[in-house]
C-alpha positions as CSV (number, residue, x, y, z in Angstrom):
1,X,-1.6,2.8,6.2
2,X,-3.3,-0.1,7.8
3,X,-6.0,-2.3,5.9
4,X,-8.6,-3.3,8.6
5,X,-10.6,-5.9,8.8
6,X,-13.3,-3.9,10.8
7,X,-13.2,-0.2,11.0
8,X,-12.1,0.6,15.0
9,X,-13.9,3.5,16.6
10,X,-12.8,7.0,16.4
11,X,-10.4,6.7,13.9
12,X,-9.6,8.3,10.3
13,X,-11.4,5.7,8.4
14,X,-12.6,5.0,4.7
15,X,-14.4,1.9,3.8
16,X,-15.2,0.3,0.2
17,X,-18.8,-1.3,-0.3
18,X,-16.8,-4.7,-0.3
19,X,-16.0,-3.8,3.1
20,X,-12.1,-3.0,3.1
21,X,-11.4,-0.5,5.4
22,X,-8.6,1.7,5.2
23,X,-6.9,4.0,8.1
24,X,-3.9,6.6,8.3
25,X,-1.5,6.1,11.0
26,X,1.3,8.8,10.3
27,X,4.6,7.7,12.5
28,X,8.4,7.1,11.3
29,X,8.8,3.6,11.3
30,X,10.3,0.9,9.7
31,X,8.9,-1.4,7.6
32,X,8.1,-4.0,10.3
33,X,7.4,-2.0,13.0
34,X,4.9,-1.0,10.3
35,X,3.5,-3.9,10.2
36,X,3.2,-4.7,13.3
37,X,1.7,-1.7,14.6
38,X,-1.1,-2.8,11.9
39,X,-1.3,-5.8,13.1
40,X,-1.8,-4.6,16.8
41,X,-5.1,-2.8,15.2
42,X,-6.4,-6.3,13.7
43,X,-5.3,-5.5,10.4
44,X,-2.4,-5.2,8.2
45,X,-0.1,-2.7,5.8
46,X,-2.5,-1.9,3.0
47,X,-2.9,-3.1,0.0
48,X,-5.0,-2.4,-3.2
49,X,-6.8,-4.7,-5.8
50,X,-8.1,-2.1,-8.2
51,X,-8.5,1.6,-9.1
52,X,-11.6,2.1,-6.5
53,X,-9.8,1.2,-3.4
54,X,-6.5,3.3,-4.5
55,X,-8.7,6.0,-4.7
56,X,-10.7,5.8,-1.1
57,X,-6.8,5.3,0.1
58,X,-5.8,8.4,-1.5
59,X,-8.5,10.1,-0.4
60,X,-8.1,9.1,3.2
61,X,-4.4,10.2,2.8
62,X,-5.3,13.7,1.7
63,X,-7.5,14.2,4.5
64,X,-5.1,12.8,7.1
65,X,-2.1,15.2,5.3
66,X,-0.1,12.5,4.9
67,X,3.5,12.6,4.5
68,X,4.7,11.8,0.7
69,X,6.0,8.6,2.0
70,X,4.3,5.7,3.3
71,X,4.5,1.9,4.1
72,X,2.4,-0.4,2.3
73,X,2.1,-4.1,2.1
74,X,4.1,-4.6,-0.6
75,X,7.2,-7.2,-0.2
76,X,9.0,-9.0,-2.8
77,X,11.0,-12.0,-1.2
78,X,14.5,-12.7,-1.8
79,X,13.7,-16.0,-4.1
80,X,11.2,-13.8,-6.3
81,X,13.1,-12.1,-9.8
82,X,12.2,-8.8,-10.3
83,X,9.7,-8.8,-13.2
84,X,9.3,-5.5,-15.7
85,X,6.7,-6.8,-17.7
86,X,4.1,-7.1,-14.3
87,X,2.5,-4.0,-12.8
88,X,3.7,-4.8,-9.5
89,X,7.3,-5.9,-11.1
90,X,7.2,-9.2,-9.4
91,X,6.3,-7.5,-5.9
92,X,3.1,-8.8,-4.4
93,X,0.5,-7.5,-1.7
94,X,0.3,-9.2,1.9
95,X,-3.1,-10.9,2.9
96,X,-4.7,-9.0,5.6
97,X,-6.6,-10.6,9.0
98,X,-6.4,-14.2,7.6
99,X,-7.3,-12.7,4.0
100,X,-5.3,-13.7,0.6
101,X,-4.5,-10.4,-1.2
102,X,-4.8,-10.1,-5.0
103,X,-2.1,-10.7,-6.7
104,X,-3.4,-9.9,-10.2
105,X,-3.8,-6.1,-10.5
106,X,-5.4,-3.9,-13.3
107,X,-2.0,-2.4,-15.5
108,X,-3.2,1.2,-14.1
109,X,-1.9,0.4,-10.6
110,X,1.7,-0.6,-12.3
111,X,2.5,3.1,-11.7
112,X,6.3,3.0,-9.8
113,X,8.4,6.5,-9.5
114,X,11.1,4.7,-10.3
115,X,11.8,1.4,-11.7
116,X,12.9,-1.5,-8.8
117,X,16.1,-2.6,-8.3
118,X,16.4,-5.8,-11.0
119,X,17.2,-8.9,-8.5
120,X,16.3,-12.1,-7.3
121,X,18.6,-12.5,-4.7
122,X,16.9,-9.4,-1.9
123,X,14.0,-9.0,0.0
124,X,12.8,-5.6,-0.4
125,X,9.8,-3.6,0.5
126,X,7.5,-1.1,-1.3
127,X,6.0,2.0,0.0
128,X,3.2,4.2,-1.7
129,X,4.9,8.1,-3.0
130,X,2.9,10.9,-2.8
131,X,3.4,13.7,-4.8
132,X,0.5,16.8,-4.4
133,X,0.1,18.4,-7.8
134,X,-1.6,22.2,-7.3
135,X,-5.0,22.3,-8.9
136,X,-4.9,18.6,-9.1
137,X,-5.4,15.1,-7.6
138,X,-2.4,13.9,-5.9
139,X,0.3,12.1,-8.3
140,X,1.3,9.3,-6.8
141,X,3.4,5.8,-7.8
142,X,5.1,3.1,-5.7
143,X,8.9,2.9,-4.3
144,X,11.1,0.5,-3.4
């Protein structure tokens, strides 16, 4: 999922009223070729600051059918310790098109499907789980 700084014509695209725009691009990729694929669109791997952009993302996802896997831009660096006590458990979000991402997020977005490896010696990424629950919203929680 790509965060855009303008939304690009013909595409899968939902916007906030702050103006973050969000599109689906479903492809197997690694992490950087992720990223760069984003990056081609002038934007960058998504990333949330609160509860009403993770719901216009999920939203977008579930009308794009999106796999139960995807990339977001969500890195912790090799010189960062992992951090239980944080929502993001000491991973934080990439800026986007020349823009500094939060880093400070509400507690409800500290929702992982399984804890992070505990380290401060490796890079590692984070991708956004889907999980669809019948009769339901989707469940979803980040993985390393």
């Amino acid at each position: 999922t790509c965060a855009l700084s303008q939304p690009p014509p013909r595409a899968a695209v939902r916007c906030s009223p702050a103006g973050t725009c969000f599109s689906a691009h479903l492809d197997n990729a690694s992490y950087p070729a992720a990223s760069g694929a984003c990056g081609q669109r002038q934007g960058g791997l998504a990333w949330v600051s609160g509860e009403p952009e993770l719901r216009l993302l999920l939203g977008l996802l579930a009308d794009a059918a999106a796999p139960a896997l995807l990339w977001v831009g969500l890195k912790r660096n090799a010189s960062t310790c992992t951090h239980a006590e944080h929502p993001l458990r000491g991973f934080t979000w990439e800026g986007v098109g020349g823009r500094t991402a939060p880093q400070e997020v509400p507690a409800a977005l500290g929702r992982w499907v399984k804890e992070p490896m505990r380290s401060c010696l490796a890079a590692r990424c984070a991708r956004l789980h889907l999980a669809a629950v019948p009769e339901s919203s989707p469940s979803w929680g980040w993985e390393e």
